[in-house]
C-alpha positions in Angstrom: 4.1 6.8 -45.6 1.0 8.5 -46.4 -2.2 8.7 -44.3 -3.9 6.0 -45.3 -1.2 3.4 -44.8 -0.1 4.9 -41.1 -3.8 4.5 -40.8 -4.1 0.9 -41.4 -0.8 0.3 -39.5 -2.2 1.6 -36.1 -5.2 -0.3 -37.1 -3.3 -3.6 -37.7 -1.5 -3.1 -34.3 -4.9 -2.3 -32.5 -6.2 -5.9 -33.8 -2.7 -7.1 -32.9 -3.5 -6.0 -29.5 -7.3 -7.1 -29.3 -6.4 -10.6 -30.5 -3.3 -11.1 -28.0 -5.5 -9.6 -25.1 -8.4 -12.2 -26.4 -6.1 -14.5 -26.4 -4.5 -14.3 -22.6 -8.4 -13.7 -21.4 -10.5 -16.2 -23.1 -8.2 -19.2 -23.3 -7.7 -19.7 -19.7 -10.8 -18.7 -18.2 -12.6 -21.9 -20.4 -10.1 -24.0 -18.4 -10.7 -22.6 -15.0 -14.7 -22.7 -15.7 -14.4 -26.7 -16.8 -12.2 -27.0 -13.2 -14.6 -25.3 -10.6 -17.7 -26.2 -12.2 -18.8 -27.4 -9.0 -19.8 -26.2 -5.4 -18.4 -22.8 -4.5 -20.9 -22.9 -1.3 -19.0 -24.9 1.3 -17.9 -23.3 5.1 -14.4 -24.7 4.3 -14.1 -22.4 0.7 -15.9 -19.5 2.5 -13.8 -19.0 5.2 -10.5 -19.8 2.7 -12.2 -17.0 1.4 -12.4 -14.7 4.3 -8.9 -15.4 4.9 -7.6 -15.1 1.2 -9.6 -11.5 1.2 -7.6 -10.7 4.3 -4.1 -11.5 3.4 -5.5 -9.0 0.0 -6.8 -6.3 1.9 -10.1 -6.1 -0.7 -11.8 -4.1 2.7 -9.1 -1.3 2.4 -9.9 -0.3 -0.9 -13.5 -0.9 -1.3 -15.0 0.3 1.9 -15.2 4.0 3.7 -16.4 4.5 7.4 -19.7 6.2 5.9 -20.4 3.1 3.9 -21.1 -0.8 4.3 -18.3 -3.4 4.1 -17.3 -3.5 0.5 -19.8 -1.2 -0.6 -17.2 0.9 -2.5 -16.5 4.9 -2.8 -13.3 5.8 -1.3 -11.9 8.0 -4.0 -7.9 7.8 -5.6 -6.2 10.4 -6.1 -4.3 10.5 -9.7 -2.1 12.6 -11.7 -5.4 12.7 -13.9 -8.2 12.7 -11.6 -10.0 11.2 -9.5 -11.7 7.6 -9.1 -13.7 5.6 -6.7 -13.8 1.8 -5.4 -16.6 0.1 -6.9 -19.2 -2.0 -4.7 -18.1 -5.6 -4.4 -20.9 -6.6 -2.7 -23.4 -9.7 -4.1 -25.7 -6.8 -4.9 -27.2 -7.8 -8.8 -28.0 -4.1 -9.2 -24.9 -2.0 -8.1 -22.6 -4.9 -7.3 -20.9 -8.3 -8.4 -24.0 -10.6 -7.5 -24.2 -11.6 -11.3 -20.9 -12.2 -11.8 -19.6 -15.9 -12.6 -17.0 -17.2 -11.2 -15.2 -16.6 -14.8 -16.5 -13.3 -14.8 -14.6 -12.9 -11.1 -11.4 -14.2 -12.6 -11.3 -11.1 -15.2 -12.0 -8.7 -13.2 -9.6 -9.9 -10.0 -6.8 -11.2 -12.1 -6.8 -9.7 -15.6 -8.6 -6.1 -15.0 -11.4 -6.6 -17.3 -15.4 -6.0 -15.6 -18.1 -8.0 -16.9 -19.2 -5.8 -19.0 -16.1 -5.9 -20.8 -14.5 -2.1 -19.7 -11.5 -2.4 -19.0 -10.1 -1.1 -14.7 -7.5 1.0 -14.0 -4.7 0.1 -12.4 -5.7 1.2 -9.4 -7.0 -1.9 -8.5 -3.9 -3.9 -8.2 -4.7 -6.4 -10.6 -0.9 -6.6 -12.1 0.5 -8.0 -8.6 -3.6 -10.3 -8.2 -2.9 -12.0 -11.1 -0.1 -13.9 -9.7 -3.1 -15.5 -7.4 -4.1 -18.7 -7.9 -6.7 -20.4 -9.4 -7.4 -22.2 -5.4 -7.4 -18.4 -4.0 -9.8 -17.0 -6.7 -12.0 -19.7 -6.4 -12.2 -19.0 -2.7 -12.5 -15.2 -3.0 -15.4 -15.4 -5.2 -17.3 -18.2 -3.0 -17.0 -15.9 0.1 -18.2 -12.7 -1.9 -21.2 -14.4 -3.4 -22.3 -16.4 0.0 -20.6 -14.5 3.1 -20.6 -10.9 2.1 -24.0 -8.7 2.7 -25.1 -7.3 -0.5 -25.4 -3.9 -0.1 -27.1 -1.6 -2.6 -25.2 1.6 -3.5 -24.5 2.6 -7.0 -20.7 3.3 -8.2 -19.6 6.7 -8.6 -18.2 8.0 -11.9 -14.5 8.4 -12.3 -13.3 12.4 -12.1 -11.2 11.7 -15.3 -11.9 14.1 -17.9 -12.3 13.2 -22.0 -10.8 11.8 -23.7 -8.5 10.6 -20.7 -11.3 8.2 -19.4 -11.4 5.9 -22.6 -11.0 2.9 -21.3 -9.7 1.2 -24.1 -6.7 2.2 -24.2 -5.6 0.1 -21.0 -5.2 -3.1 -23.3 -1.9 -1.4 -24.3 -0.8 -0.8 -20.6 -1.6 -4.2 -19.7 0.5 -5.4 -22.9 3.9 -3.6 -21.9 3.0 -3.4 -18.1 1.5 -6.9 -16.6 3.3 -9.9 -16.8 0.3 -12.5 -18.7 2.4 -15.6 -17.0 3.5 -14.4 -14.0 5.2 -16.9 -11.3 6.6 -16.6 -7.8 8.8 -19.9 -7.9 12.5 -19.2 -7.7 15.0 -22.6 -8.1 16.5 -23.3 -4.9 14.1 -21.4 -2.7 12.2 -23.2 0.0 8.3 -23.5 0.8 8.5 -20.7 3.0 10.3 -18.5 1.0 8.0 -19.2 -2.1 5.1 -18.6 0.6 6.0 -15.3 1.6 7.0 -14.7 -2.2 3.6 -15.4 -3.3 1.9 -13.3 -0.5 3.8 -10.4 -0.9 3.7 -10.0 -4.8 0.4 -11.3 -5.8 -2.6 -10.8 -2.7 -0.3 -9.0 -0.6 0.2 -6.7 -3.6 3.0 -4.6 -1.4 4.7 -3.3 -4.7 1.4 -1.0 -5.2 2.3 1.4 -2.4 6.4 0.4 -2.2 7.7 0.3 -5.3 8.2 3.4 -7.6 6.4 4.0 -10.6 7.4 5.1 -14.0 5.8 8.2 -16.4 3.0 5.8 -16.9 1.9 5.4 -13.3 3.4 1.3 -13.8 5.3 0.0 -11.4 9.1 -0.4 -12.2 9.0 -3.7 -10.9 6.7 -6.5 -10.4 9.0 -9.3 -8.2 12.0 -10.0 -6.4 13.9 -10.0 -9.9 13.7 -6.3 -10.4 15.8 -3.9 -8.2 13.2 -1.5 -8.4 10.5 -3.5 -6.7 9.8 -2.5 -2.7 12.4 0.3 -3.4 10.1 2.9 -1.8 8.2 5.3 -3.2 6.2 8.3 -2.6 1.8 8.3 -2.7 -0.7 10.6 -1.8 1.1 12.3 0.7 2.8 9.3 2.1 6.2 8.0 1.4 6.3 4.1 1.5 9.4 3.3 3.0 11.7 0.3 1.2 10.9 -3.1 2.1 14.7 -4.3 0.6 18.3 -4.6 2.4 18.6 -0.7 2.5 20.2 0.1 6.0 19.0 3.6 6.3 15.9 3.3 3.9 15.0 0.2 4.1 14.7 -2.9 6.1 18.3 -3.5 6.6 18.8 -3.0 10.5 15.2 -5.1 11.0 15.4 -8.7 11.8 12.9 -11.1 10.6 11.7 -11.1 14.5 11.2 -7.5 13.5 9.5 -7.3 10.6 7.4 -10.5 11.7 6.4 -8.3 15.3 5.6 -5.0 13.2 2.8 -7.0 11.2 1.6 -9.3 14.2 1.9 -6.2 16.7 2.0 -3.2 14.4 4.9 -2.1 16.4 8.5 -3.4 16.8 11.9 -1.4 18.2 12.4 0.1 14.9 9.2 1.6 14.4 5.3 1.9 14.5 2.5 1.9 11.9 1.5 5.3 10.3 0.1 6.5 7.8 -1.8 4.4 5.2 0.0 0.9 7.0 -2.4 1.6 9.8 -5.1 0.4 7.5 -3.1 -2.5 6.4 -2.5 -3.4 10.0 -5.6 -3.3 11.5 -7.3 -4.7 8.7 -5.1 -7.5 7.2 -2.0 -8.2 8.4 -2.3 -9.0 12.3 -5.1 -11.6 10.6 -2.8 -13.8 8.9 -1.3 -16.7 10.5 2.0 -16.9 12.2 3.4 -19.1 9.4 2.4 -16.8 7.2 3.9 -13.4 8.6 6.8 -15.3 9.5 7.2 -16.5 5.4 6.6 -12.9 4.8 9.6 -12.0 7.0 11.6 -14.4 6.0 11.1 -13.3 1.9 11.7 -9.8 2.7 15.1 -10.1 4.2 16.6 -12.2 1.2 15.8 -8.9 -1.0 19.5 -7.0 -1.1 19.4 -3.5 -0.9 17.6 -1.7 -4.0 17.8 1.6 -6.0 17.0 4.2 -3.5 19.8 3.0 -0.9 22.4 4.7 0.5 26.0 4.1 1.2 26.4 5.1 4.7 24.5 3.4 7.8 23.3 5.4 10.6 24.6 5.5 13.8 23.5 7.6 16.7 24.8 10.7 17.8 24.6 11.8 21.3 25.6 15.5 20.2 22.4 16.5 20.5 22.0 16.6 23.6 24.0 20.1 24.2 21.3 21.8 21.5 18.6 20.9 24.3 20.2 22.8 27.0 18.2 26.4 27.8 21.2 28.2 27.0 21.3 26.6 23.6 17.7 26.6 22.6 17.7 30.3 21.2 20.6 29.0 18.7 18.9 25.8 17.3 15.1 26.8 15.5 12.9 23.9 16.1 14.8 23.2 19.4 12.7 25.0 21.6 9.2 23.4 20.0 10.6 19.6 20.0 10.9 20.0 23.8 7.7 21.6 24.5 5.7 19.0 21.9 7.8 16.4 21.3 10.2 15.1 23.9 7.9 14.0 26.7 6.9 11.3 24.7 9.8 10.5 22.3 12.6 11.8 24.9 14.8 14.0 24.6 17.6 11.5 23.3 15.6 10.7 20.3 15.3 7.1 21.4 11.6 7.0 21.8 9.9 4.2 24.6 9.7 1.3 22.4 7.8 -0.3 21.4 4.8 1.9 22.0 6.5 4.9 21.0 8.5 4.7 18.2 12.4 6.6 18.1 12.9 9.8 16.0 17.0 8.8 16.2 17.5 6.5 13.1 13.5 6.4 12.2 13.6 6.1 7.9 10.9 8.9 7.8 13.6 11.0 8.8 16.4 9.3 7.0 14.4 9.8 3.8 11.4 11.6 1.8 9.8 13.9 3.9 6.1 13.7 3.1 5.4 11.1 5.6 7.4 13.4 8.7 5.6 16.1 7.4 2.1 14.2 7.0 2.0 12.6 10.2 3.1 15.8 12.2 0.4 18.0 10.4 -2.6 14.8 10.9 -0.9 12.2 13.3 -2.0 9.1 13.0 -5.1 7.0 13.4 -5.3 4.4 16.3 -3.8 0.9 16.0 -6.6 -1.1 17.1 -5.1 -4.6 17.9 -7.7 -7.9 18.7 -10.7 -4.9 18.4 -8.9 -2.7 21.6 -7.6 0.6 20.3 -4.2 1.5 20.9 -3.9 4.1 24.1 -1.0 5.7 22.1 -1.5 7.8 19.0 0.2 10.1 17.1 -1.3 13.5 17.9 -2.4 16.4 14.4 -0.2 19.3 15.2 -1.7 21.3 12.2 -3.6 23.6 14.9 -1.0 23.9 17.4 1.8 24.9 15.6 2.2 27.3 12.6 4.2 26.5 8.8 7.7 27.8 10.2 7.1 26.1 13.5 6.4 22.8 11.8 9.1 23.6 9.4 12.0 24.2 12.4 11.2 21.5 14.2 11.3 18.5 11.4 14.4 20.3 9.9 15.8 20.1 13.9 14.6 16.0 14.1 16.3 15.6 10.7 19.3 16.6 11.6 19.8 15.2 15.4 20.8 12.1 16.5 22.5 11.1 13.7 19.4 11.7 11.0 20.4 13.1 7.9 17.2 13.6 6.3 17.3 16.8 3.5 16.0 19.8 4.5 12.5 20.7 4.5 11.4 23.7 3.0 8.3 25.4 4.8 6.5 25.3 1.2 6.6 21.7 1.6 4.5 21.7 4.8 2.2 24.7 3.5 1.3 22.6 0.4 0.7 19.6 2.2 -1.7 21.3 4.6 -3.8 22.4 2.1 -4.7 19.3 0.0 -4.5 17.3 3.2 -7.7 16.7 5.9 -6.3 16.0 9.4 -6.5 12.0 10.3 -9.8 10.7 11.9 -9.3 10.3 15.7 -12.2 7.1 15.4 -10.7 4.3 13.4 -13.3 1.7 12.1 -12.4 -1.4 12.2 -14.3 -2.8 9.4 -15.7 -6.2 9.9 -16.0 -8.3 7.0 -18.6 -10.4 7.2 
């Protein structure tokens, strides 16, 4: 083939691409401009609104503790570079305020701004455009009349040339986002296909749970992949599975469970940590009790997925003779989880649940271990339930204890009580420490309005 024909293939394929992509984003969005031509001003849509940008978390991403509500610049970390949140305030300078609703739609649900670039997936538009056209409507009414506009311009992406062409995403969207995506399952009930909706569209859970391939996609977008809610591993955090897994996943969690960790933040099983703090205090423990309980109830039909393992763990009371003085010297890490670690999670592993969570059985030490070695080096920010902060937190030990301290003792957690978590190697916890800034011990609970 010579130059000029592979030439005016790629070309044919790039208007192949263009029309298709024109195609899936124009001939919709004339439709849902002709359906909500009308008021998008009333206190009923506003506060469906509120509550749809709860149950999606939009404060999470878009807001930092130095900055308004919504007012953008919390930066993402990528395999190449950098990028920030974007003001979603009704600002007409810096923000959305001169968006139309259709111009709202292509941004939320298709990833396209309305200037026409094109966002990265960062902003989970692949699970929000399972949303529908009720939710959008509402979102956008309670960012244009409920939301303070806030000046502050957008910061540039840290994404070098020619990596930061935009254009290019078309393509990703074509072999990565599902243009007809749909939650319905024959033979499912309404709650099921509630907590279905919730967690693969607004919910967007898959963004953080679910491992991604060499093109930072997610594997799988819905219950029918066995990838999706796997677990995977982000910025420094590994997101446990949300499927059947016994040891890695939800499998020894009851619906009661899972429906107490996001009402509560804490259950027998477990407390949030980690970048589920957020989640917590900021969306979950706001949705209804129909809702969580939906959420539950979807979650526990999902069998167990690619990163389970065979065996489930049971607890092992051998331990206990490592703990004894004479024993210490023999055991590294022994002697440090009893000075720093026992008086609250006890000496038998088993924790004081629910306010303290168990070490014995705990997934972060069944599995990965960025998040046991994150939350040890920066603890944990405060769970900060109906505006009262937690009086338990997970301490930093960065100061206190040294690499090969840290190192001894998660290898001695990971290996007690059953646990039979993989070794960690003290590079692991030197690297971390470096490209990681110890958790804030003042949690903002952002308020929305």
């Amino acid at each position: 083939m010579t130059m000029r024909k592979f030439a005016a293939v790629v070309l044919l394929i790039m208007l192949l691409a263009a029309a298709v992509m024109w195609f899936v984003l124009r001939s919709p969005q004339s439709a849902f401009e002709q359906r909500f031509s009308g008021d998008t001003a009333s206190a009923e849509l506003i506060g469906r609104g509120e509550y749809a940008a709860r149950v999606s978390d939009c404060v999470a991403c878009h807001s930092t503790q130095e900055r308004a509500p919504f007012a953008g610049g919390l930066k993402f970390t990528t395999p190449v570079g950098g990028i920030y949140a974007t003001n979603i305030t009704p600002d007409k300078e810096t923000g959305i305020g001169n968006y139309t609703l259709a111009d709202f739609d292509k941004a939320v649900r298709h990833g396209v701004a309305k200037d026409g670039h094109r966002l990265y997936p960062a902003m989970p538009y692949p699970s929000y455009i399972k949303l529908n056209d009720d939710d959008v409507r509402a979102l956008y009414s309670y960012f244009m009349h409920s939301v303070k506009p806030v000046k502050q311009p957008n910061r540039e992406s840290e994404i070098p040339w020619p990596l930061n062409l935009r254009w290019p995403m078309a393509f990703w969207n074509l072999f990565f986002v599902d243009p007809a995506p749909s939650t319905a399952r024959p033979g499912k009930n309404d709650a099921w296909s509630r907590g279905a909706y919730i967690v693969e569209g607004p919910g967007h859970c898959g963004s953080c749970h679910t491992p991604r391939g060499l093109a930072f996609n997610e594997k799988g977008l819905s219950a029918d992949s066995k990838y999706y809610l796997a677990g995977a591993l982000l910025d420094g955090w590994y997101a446990q599975s949300l499927r059947g897994d016994a040891n890695t996943g939800l499998g020894r969690w009851s619906e009661e469970d899972i429906y107490s960790f996001l009402k509560t933040g804490r259950n027998q099983h477990s407390v949030v940590f980690g970048s589920m703090t957020e989640v917590f205090n900021n969306s979950t423990q706001y949705m209804s009790d129909e809702d969580l309980r939906a959420i539950a109830l979807y979650l526990k039909s999902l069998p167990p997925g690619v990163n389970s393992t065979d065996d489930t763990w049971k607890y092992d009371s051998l331990t206990a003779s490592k703990l004894t003085i004479s024993e210490r010297s023999k055991h590294p890490g022994a002697q440090t989880f009893i000075a720093r670690c026992s008086s609250c999670h006890g000496v038998d592993g088993r924790g004081q649940a629910p306010w303290i969570p168990p070490l014995a059985g705990a997934t972060s030490m069944l599995v990965n271990e960025s998040s046991a070695i994150n939350i040890t080096l920066n603890g944990s920010d405060r769970i900060v339930a109906g505006g009262k902060p937690d009086a338990y937190r997970m301490p930093p030990f960065r100061k206190q204890l040294s690499d090969k301290e840290m190192t001894d003792v998660l290898n001695f957690v990971r290996s007690s009580w059953g646990n039979t978590g993989e070794k960690v190697k003290q590079e692991s916890v030197t690297e971390l420490r470096e490209r990681t800034d110890p958790a804030s011990s003042n949690v903002i609970i952002l308020q929305m309005r």
